[in-house]
Backbone as CSV, one residue per row, in Angstrom:
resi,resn,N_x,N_y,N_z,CA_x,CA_y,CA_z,C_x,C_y,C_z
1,UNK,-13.531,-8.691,-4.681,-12.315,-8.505,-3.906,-11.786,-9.863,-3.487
2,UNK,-10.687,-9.935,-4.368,-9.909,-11.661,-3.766,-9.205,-11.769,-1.962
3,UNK,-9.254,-12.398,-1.507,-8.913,-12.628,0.389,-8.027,-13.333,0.241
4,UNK,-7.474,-14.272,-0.616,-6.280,-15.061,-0.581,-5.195,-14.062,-1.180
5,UNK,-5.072,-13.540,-1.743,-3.644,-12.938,-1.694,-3.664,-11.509,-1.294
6,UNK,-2.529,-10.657,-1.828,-2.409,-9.163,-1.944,-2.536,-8.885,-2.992
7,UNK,-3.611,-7.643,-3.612,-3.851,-6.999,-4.536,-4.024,-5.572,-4.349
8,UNK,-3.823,-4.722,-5.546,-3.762,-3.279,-5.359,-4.957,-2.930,-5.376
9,UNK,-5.556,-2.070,-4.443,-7.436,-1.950,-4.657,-7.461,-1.027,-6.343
10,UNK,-8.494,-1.069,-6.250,-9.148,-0.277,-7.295,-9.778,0.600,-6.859
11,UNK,-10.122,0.733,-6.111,-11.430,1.597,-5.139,-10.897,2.275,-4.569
12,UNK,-10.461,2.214,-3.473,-9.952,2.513,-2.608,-7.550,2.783,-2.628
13,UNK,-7.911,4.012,-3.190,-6.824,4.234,-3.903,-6.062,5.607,-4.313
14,UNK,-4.575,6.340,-3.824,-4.380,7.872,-3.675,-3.593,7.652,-5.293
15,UNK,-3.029,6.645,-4.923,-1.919,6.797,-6.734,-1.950,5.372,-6.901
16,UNK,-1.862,4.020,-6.558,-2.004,3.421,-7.616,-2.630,2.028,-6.355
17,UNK,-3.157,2.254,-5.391,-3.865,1.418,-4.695,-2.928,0.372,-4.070
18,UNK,-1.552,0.576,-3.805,-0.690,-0.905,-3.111,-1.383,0.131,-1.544
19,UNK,-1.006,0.743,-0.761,-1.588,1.154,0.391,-3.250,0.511,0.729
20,UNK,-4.108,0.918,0.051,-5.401,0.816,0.063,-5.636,-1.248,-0.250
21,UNK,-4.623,-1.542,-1.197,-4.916,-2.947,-0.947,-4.183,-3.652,0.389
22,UNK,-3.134,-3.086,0.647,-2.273,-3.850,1.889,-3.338,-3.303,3.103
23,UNK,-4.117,-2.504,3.082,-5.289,-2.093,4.323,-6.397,-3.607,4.198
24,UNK,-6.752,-3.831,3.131,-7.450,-4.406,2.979,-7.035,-5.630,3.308
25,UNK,-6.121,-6.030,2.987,-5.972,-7.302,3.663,-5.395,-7.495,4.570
26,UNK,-4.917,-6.599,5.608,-4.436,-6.095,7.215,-5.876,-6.546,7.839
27,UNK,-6.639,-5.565,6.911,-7.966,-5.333,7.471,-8.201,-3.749,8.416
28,UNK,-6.558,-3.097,8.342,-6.697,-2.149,8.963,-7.322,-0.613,8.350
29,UNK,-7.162,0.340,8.462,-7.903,1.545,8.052,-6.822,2.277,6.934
30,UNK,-7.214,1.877,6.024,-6.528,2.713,4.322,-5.642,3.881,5.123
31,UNK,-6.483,5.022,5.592,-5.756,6.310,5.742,-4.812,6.348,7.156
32,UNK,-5.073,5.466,7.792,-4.246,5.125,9.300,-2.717,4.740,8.500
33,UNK,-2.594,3.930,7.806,-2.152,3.062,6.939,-0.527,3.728,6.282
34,UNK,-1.848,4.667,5.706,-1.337,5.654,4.491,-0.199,6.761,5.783
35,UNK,-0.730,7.294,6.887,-0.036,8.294,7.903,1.069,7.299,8.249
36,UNK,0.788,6.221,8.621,1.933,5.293,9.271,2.979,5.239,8.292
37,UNK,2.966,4.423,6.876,3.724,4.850,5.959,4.858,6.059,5.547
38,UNK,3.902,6.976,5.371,4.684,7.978,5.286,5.495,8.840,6.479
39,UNK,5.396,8.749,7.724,5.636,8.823,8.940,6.985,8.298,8.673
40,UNK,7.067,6.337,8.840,8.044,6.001,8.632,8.835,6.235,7.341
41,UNK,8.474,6.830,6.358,9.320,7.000,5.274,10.549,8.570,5.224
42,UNK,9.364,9.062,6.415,10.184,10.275,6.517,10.972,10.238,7.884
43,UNK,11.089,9.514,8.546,11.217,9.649,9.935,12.872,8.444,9.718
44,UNK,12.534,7.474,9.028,13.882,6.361,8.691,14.746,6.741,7.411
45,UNK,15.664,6.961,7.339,16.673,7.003,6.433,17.077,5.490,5.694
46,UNK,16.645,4.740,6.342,16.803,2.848,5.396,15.964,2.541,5.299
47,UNK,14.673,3.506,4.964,13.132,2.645,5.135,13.172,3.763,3.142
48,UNK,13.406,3.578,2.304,13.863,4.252,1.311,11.673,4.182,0.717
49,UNK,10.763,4.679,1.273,9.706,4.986,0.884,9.263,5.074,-0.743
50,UNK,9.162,5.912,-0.986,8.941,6.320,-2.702,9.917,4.797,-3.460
51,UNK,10.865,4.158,-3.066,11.370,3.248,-3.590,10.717,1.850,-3.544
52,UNK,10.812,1.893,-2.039,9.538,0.702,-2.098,7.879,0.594,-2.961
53,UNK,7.810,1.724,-2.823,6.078,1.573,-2.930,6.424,1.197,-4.736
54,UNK,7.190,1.959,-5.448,7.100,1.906,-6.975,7.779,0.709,-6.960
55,UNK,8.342,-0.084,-6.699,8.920,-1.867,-6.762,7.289,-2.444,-6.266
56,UNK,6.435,-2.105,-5.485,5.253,-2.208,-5.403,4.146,-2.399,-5.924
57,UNK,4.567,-1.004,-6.239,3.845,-0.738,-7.947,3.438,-1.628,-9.252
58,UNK,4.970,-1.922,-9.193,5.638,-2.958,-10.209,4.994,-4.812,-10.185
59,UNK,5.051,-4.735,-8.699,5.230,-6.195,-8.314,3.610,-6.933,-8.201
60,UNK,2.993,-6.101,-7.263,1.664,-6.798,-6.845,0.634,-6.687,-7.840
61,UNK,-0.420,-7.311,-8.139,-1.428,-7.039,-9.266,-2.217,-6.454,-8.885
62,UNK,-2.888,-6.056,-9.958,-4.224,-4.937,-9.384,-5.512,-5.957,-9.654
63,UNK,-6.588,-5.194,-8.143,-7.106,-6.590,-7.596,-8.315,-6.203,-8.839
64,UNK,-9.541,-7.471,-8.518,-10.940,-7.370,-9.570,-11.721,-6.320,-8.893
């Protein structure tokens, strides 16, 4: 598990691990994480959820 950057876990992971890696290097709790997320995705109308995470998807690497 690399500590210098952001990576998508492998392990720890519901669909493609950007949640489970951004926990990891918060350091905070994957599934706390995961409720907060989606909370705000449904709760904000400019927080465009499902859009972000797949530009996400796209963007960050998946970790070793």
């Amino acid at each position: 598990m690399a500590t210098s950057g952001l990576h998508r876990s492998r392990h720890d992971r519901m669909i493609a691990g950007v949640i489970g890696g951004l926990a990891q290097r918060l350091g905070w709790s994957s599934t706390m994480l995961r409720v907060l997320y989606v909370i705000v995705s449904i709760a904000s109308a400019a927080f465009p959820g499902i859009l972000v995470y797949l530009i996400a998807w796209l963007l960050i690497p998946e970790g070793d």
